[in-house]
N, C-alpha and C positions, 0 to 999 in steps of 0.2 A: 955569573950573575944574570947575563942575559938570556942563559938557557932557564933560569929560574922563574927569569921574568916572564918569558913564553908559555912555560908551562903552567904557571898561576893564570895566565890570560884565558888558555885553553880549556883548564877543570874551568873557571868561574862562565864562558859560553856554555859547556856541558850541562856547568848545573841550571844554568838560566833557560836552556832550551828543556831539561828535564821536566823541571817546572812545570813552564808552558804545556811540552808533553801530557804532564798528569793531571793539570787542570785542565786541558781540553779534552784529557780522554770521555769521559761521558757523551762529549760532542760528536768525537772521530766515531764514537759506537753507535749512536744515533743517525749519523750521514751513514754508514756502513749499513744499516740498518734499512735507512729511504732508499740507495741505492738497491736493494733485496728486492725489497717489497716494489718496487716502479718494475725491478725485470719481472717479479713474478707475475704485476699485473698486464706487461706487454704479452708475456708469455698466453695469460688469460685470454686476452684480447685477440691474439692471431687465432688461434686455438674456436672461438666464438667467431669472429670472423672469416673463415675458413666454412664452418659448417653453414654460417649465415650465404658466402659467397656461394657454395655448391649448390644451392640450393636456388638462388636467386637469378644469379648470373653467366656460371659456366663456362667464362671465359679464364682459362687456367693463367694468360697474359698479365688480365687486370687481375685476378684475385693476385698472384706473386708482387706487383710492384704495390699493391693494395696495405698488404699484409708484409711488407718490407718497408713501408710508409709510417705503417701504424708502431712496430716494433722500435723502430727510427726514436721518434717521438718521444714516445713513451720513456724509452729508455736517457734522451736526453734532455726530458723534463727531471724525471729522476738525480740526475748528475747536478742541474742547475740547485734545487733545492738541497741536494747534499752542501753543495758546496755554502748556502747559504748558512745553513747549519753552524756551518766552521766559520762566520762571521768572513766570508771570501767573498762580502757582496761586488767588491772592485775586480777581484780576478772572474767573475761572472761578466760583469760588463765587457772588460776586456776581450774577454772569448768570445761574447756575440758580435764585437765588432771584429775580432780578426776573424770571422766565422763568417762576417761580411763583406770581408775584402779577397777571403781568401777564395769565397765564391766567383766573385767577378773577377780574381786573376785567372781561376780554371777557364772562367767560360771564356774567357777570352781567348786562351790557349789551346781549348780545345774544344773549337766551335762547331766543327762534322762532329764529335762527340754528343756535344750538346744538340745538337740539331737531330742528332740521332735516337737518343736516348728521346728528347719530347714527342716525335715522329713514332717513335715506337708507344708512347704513352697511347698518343690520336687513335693507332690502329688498335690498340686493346682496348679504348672507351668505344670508338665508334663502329668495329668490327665490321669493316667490309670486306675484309677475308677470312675465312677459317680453316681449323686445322681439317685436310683432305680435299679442300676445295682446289680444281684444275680450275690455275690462272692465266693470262699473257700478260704482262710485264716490262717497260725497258726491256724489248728484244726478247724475252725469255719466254716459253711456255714450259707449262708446267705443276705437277702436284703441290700444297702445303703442306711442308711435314714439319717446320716449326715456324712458332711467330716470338721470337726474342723482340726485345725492347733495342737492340742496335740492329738487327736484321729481321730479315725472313727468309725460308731455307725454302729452296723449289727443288724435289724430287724432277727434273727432266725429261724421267723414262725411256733414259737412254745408259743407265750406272751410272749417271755422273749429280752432283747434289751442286746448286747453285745458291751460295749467298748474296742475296742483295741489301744494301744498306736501306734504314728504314725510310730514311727523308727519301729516296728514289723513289719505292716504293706510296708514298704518302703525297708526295707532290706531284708525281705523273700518271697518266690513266690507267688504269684497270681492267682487262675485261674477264669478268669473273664467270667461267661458265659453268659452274653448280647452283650459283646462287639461286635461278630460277628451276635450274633443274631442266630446261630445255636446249634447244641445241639443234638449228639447220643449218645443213650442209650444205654446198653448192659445186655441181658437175658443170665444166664448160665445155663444148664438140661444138661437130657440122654437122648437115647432112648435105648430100649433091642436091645439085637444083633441079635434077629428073625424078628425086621422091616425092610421095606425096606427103605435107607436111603433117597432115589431121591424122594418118596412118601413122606415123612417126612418135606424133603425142602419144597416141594412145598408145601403142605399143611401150614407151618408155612409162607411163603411166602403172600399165599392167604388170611390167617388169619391176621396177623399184616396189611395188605394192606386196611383191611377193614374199621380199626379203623380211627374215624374224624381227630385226629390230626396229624397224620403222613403225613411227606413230601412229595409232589409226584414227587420231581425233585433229589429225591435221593433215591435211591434202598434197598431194605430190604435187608440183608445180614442172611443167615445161613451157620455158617462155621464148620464144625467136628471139631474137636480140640486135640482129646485124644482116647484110651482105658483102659476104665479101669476093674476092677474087675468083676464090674456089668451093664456098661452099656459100651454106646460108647457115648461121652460128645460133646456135642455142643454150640456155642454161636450163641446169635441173636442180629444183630447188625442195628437199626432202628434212622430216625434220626424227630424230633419231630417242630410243630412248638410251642415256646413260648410262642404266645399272645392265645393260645388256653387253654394250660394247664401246668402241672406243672410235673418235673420230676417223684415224686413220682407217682402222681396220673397215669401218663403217664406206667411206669413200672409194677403199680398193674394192668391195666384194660391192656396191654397189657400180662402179665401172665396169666388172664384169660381165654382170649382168644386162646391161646394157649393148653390153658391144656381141653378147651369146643372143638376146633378144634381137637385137640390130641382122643382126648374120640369118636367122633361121627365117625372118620374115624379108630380105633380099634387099634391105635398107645401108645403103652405102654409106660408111662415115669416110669422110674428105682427109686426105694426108697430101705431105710433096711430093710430086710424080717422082722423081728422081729415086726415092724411098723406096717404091714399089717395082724401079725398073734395078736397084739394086739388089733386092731380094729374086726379085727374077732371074738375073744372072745368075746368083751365087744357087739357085737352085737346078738350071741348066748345065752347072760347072759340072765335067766328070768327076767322080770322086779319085783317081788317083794323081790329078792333075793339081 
């Protein structure tokens, strides 16, 4: 009897949710329907927004979180109104507020995230690095070869790729050397205090001027700076083009040149005596000794 009774209980929910079923179908076909038409219009929308970003902005950063914003949306305006459809006006409210708590328990939890993700936003609205641009960084120099919304990747130029978080990046200095496209170098020496110094300039004048990739709308610089013990200290202050060559390379073949100009004109650069009385020996030394 009680199996009878269960099973009468069971068919009469069936039929009763049937019901309900078939007279809300029109509805479910209708939300089914808003839900279509909202993707196909996000779909529209990125699609328009894409060709509108290429064109306008160029920043592949902000177009991606741009165009991952707008699909967002879109698609969850869509769902709100399906559901209203289905007469679901309380499970809508419901969702916006657990949609609203559930945001403030992420951020709470995951606050370098959050911190990271906005920092990432700054750098793709306000673009003060780009993709290819040689940075220095928190410690790091180095190429951009990508700008994510949680990091930014530095080519090293050494094989090695470095991630930095974006708030690091965002909230400590910068020094971007493409952005201007300029770029001086600086050589620090001596000379003895038996050279003559105006002899001196000018021959390192002569010599840096000669090298291909230095600038010719800006001026070699040699400045004294100091004396000291052993010598009289000077800096050489040269400014380089970019698309020729590369810091380093630029400073080694400029010392070069300086110390083959230094030599032929009888111009002494100052080092530790000890230094030169070591090389001395070991050149006096017999070879099979």
């Amino acid at each position: 009897m009680e199996v009878n009774e269960m099973v009468r209980l069971i068919y009469q929910r069936l039929e009763a949710w049937s019901k309900i079923a078939i007279s809300n179908l029109p509805n479910l076909v209708v939300a089914i329907l808003v839900i279509l038409i909202f993707n196909l219009i996000a779909r529209t929308a990125r699609r328009v927004l894409v060709r509108i970003l290429s064109h306008v902005n160029g920043n592949a950063s902000l177009e991606g979180l741009l165009e991952s914003i707008v699909v967002l949306v879109i698609n969850v305006i869509g769902l709100f109104f399906a559901l209203g459809v289905l007469g679901l006006d309380k499970t809508v409210t419901s969702l916006l507020a657990g949609a609203g708590v559930i945001a403030l328990a992420v951020g709470f939890a995951f606050q370098d995230l959050t911190t990271n993700f906005i920092s990432g936003t700054m750098i793709a609205i306000q673009r003060p690095i780009e993709l290819g641009d040689t940075i220095e960084t928190n410690g790091f120099t180095g190429r951009v070869i990508s700008i994510k919304l949680r990091s930014v990747v530095l080519d090293n130029m050494q094989g090695q790729e470095i991630e930095i978080p974006s708030k690091d990046v965002f909230q400590k200095p910068i020094i971007n050397y493409s952005r201007s496209g300029e770029r001086r170098l600086e050589i620090v020496a001596g000379v003895s205090y038996l050279d003559d110094l105006n002899k001196a300039q000018e021959v390192v004048h002569k010599a840096i001027n000669t090298l291909p990739f230095i600038r010719k709308d800006r001026p070699v610089q040699m400045l004294y700076r100091a004396f000291t013990g052993e010598m009289v200290q000077f800096m050489v202050w040269f400014w380089i083009d970019q698309t020729l060559t590369s810091a380093p390379l630029a400073t080694s073949e400029a010392i070069k040149t300086i110390k083959d100009a230094f030599d032929t004109n009888k111009i002494l650069i100052l080092f530790p005596p000890h230094t030169f009385d070591l090389k001395k020996r070991l050149q006096e030394q017999p070879p099979n000794s």
